[in-house]
BALOBA-1460 file (C-alpha; in Angstrom, 3 decimals):
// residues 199
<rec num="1" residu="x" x="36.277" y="24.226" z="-9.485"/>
<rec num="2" residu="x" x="33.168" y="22.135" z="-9.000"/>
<rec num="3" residu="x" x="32.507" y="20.282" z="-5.767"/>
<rec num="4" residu="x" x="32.427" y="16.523" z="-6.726"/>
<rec num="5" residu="x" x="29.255" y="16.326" z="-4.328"/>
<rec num="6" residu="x" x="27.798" y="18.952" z="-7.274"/>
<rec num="7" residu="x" x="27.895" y="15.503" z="-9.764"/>
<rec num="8" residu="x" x="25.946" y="13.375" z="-8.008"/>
<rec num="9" residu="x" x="22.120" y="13.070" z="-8.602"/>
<rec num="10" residu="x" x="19.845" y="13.979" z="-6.089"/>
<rec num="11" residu="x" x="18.742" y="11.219" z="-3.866"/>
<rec num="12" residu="x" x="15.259" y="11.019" z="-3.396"/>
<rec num="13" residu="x" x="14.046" y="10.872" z="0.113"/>
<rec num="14" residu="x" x="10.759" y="9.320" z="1.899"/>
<rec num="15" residu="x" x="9.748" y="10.631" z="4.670"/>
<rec num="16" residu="x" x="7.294" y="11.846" z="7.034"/>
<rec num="17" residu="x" x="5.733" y="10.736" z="10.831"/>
<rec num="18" residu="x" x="6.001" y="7.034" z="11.883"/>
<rec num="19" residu="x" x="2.699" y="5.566" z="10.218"/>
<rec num="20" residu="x" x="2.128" y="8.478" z="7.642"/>
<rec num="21" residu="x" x="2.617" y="6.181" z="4.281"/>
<rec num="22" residu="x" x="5.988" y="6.044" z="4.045"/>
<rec num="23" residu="x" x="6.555" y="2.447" z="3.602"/>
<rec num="24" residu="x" x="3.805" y="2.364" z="0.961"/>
<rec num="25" residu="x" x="5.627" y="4.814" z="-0.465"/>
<rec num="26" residu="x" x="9.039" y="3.193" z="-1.069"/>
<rec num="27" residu="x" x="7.158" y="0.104" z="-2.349"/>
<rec num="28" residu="x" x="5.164" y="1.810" z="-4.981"/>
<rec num="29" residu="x" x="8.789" y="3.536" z="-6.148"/>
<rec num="30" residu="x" x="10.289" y="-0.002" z="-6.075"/>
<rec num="31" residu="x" x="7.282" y="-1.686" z="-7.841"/>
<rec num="32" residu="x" x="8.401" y="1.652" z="-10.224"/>
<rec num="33" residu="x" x="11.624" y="1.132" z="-11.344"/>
<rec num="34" residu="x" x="13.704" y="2.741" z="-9.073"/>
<rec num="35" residu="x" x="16.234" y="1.644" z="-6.657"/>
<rec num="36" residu="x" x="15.698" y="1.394" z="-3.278"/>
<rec num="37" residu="x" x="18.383" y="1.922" z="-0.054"/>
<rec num="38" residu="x" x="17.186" y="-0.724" z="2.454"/>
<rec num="39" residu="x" x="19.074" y="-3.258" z="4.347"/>
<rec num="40" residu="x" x="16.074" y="-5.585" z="4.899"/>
<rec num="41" residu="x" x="16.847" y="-6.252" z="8.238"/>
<rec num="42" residu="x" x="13.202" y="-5.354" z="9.482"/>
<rec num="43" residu="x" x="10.717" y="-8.144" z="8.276"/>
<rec num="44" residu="x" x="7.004" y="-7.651" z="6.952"/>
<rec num="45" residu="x" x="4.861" y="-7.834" z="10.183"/>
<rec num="46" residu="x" x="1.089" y="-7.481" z="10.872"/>
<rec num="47" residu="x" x="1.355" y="-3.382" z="10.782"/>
<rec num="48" residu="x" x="3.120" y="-3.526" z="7.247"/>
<rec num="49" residu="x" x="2.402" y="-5.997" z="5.770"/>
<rec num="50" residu="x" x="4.631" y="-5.122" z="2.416"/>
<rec num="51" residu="x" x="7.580" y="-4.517" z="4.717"/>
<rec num="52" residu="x" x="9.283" y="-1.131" z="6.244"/>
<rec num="53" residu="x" x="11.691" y="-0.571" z="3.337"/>
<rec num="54" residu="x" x="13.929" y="0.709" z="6.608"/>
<rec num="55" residu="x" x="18.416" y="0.982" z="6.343"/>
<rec num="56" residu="x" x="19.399" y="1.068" z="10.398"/>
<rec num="57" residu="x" x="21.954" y="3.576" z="8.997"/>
<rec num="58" residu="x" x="19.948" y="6.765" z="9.098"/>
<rec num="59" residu="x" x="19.396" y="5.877" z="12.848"/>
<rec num="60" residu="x" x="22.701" y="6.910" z="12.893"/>
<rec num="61" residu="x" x="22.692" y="9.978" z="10.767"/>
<rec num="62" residu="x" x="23.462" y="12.255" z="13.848"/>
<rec num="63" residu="x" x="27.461" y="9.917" z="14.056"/>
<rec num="64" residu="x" x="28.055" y="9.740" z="10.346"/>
<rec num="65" residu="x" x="26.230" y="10.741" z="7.076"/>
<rec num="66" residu="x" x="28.302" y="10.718" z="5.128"/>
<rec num="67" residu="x" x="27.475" y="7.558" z="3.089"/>
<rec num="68" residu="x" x="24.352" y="9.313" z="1.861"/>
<rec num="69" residu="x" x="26.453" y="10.800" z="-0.330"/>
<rec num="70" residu="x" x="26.869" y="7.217" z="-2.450"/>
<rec num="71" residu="x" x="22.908" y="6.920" z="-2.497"/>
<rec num="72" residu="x" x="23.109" y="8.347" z="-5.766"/>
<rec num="73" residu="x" x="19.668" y="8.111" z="-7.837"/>
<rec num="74" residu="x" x="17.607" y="6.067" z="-5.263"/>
<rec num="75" residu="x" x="15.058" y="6.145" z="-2.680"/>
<rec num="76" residu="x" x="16.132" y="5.991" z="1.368"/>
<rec num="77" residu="x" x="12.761" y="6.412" z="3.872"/>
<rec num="78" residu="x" x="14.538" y="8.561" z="6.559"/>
<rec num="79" residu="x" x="11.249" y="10.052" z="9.001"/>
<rec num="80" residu="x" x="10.976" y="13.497" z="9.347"/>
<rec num="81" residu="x" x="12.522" y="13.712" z="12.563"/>
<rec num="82" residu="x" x="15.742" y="12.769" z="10.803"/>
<rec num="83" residu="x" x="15.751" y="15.086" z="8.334"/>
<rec num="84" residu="x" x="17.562" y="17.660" z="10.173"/>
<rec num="85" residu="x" x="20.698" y="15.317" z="10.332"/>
<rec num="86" residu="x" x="21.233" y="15.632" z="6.517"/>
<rec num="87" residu="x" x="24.577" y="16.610" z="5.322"/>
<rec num="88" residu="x" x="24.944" y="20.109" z="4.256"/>
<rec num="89" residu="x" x="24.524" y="20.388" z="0.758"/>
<rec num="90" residu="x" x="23.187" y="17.627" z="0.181"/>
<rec num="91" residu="x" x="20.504" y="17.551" z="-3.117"/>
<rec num="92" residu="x" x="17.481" y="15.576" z="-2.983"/>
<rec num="93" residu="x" x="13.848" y="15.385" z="-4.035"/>
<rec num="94" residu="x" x="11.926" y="14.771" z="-0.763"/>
<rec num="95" residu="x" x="8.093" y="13.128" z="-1.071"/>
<rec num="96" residu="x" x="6.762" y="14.488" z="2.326"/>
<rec num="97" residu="x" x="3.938" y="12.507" z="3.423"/>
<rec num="98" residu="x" x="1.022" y="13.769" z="5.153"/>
<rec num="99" residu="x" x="-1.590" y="11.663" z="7.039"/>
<rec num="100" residu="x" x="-4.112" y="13.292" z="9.969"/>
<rec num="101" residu="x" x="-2.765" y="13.216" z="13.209"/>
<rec num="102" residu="x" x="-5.607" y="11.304" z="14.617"/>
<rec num="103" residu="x" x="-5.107" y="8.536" z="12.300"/>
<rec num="104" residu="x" x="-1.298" y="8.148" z="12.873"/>
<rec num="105" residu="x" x="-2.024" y="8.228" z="16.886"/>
<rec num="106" residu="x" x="-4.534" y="5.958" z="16.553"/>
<rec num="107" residu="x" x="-1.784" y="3.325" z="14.450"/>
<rec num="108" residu="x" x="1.168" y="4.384" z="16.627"/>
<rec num="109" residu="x" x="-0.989" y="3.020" z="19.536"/>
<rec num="110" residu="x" x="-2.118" y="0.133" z="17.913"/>
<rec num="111" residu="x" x="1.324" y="-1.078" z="16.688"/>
<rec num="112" residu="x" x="2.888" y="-0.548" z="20.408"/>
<rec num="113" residu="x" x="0.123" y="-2.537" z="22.257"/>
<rec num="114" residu="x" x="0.702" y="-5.591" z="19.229"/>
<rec num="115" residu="x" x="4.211" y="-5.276" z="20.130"/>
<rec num="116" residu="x" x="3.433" y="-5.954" z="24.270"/>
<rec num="117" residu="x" x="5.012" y="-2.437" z="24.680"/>
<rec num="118" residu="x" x="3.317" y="0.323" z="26.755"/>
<rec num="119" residu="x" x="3.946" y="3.882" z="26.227"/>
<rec num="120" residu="x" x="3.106" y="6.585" z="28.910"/>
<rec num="121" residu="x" x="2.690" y="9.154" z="26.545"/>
<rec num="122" residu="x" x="-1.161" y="10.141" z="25.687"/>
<rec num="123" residu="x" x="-1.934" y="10.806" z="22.456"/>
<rec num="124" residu="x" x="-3.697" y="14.466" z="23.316"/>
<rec num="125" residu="x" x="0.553" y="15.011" z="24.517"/>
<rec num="126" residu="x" x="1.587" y="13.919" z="21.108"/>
<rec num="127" residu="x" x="-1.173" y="15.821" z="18.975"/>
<rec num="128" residu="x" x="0.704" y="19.298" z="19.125"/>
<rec num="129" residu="x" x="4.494" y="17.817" z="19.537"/>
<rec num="130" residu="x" x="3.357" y="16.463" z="15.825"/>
<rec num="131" residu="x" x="1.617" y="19.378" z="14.855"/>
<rec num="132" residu="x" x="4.303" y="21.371" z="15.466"/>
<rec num="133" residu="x" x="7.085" y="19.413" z="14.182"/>
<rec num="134" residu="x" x="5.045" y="19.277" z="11.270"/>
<rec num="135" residu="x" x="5.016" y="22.856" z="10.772"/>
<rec num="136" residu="x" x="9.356" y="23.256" z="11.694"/>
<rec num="137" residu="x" x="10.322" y="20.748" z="9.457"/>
<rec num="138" residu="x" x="8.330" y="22.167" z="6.420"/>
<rec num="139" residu="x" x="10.107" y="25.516" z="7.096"/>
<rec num="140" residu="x" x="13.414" y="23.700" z="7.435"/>
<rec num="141" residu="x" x="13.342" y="22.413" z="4.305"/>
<rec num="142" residu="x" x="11.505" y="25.793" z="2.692"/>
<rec num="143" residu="x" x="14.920" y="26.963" z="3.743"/>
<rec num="144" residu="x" x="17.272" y="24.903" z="2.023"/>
<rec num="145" residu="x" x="18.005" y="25.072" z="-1.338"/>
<rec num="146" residu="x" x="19.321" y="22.114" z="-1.629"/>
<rec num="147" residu="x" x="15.949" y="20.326" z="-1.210"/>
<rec num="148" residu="x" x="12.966" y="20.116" z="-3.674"/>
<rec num="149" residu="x" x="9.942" y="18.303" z="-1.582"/>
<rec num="150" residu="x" x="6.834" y="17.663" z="-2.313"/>
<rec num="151" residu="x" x="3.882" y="16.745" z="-0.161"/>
<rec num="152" residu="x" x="2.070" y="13.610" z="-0.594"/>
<rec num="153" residu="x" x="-1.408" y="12.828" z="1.144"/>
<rec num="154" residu="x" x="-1.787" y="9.660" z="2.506"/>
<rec num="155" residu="x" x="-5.717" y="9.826" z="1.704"/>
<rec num="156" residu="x" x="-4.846" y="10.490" z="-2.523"/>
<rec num="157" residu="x" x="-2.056" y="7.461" z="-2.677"/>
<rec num="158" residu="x" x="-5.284" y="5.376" z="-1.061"/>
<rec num="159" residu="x" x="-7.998" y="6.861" z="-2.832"/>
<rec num="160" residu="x" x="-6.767" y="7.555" z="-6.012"/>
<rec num="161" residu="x" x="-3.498" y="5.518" z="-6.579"/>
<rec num="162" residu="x" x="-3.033" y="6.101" z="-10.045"/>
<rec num="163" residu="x" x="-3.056" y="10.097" z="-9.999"/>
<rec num="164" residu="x" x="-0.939" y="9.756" z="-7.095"/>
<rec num="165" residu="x" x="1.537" y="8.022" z="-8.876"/>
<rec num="166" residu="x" x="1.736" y="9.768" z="-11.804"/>
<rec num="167" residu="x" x="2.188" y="13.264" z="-9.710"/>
<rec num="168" residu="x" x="5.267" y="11.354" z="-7.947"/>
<rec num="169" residu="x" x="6.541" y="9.954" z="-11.394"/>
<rec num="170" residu="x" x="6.226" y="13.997" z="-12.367"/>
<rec num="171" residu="x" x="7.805" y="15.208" z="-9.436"/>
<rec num="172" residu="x" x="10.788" y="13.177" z="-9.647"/>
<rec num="173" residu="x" x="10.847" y="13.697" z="-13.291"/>
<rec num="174" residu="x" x="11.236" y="9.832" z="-13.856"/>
<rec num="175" residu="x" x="9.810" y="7.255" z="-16.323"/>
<rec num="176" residu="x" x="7.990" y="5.208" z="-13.238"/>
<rec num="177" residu="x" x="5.562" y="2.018" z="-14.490"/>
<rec num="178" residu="x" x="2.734" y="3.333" z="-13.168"/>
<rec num="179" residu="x" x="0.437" y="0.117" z="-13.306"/>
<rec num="180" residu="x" x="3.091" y="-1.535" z="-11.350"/>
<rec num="181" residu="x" x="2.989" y="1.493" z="-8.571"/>
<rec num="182" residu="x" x="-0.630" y="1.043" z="-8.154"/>
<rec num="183" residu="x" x="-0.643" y="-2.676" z="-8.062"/>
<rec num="184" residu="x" x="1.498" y="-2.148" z="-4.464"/>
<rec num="185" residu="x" x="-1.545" y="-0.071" z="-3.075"/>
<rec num="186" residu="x" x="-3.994" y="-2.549" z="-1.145"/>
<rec num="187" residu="x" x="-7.205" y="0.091" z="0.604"/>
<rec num="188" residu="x" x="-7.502" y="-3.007" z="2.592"/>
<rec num="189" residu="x" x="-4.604" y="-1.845" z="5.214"/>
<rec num="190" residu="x" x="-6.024" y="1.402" z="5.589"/>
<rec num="191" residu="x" x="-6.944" y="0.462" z="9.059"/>
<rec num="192" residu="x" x="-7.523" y="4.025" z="11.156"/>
<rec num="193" residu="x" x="-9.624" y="5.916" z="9.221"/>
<rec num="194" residu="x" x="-10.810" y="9.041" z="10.209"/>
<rec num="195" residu="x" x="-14.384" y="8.498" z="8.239"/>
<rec num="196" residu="x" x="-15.312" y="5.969" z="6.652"/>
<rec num="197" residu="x" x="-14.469" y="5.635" z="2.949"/>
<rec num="198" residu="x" x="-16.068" y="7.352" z="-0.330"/>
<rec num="199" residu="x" x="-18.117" y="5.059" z="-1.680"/>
């Protein structure tokens, strides 16, 4: 007998390090067509302006996932270092988003000091913490067959918005409206740039 988890329709998942793209991400699938999982309790700020496209649930994923199963055919942004905490089984198409490490450092710090926070951490700690995360959760997944993923540069949804969009309408095998993806892409808040950009 089939599993009834075996009907559903793979989720698809967002996700990557704090700062990578992600929210762009969700916004260009929304702007799409598709359904998005968010509870809107975060508001737009200065960092994102579009908004973090965020559900406090997967905060939680560690206590109780299983109301992932009822995503269904959406989009959820759960960061990488969540991904672990998915139920066994569970299908999805995951857009992995990639950014340099520099440049997500150099946001992470930014964002904190808006914020009036003050981490103790240095970012030459962080660099291989993130580079080696990087490398375990791309394995993880590798290992599950559960998963399909899919890695996204940051640098491509920026630079070239419209290919990017069309690979993710490909990957997820959807019928996306690709004008309306790229519309959501503004180069303008590409703030931490490693070099400046192609001209």
């Amino acid at each position: 007998m089939a599993n009834l988890h075996d009907t559903i329709p793979p989720a698809t998942i967002v996700t990557g390090l704090p700062r990578s793209g992600t929210s762009l991400t969700m916004a260009m699938l929304g702007a799409g067509g598709m359904k998005l999982i968010t509870d809107n309790l975060r508001p737009p700020d200065a960092d994102n302006p579009r908004g973090y496209f965020e559900d406090e649930r997967v905060k939680r994923l560690d206590k109780d996932s299983d109301w992932l199963w009822e995503v269904g055919d959406a989009a959820i942004k759960i960061i990488s270092f969540q991904l672990p905490r998915l139920p066994d089984g569970f299908q999805c198409n995951v857009l992995h988003l990639m950014r340099p490490l520099e440049e997500i450092l150099a946001s992470q710090e930014k964002m904190v000091r808006r914020n009036g926070l003050h981490d103790t951490t240095s970012n030459s700690d962080l660099l291989p913490l993130y580079e080696r995360h990087r490398a375990q959760i791309s394995a993880w997944m590798d290992a599950k067959s559960a998963i399909r993923h899919q890695i996204l540069q940051y640098h491509d949804v920026i630079n070239t918005p419209h290919r990017a969009a069309r690979a993710i309408a490909d990957f997820l095998s959807r019928d996306l409206d690709i004008d309306s993806m790229v519309s959501v892409v503004d180069p303008k808040l590409y703030r931490h740039r490693l070099s400046p950009p192609s001209p």
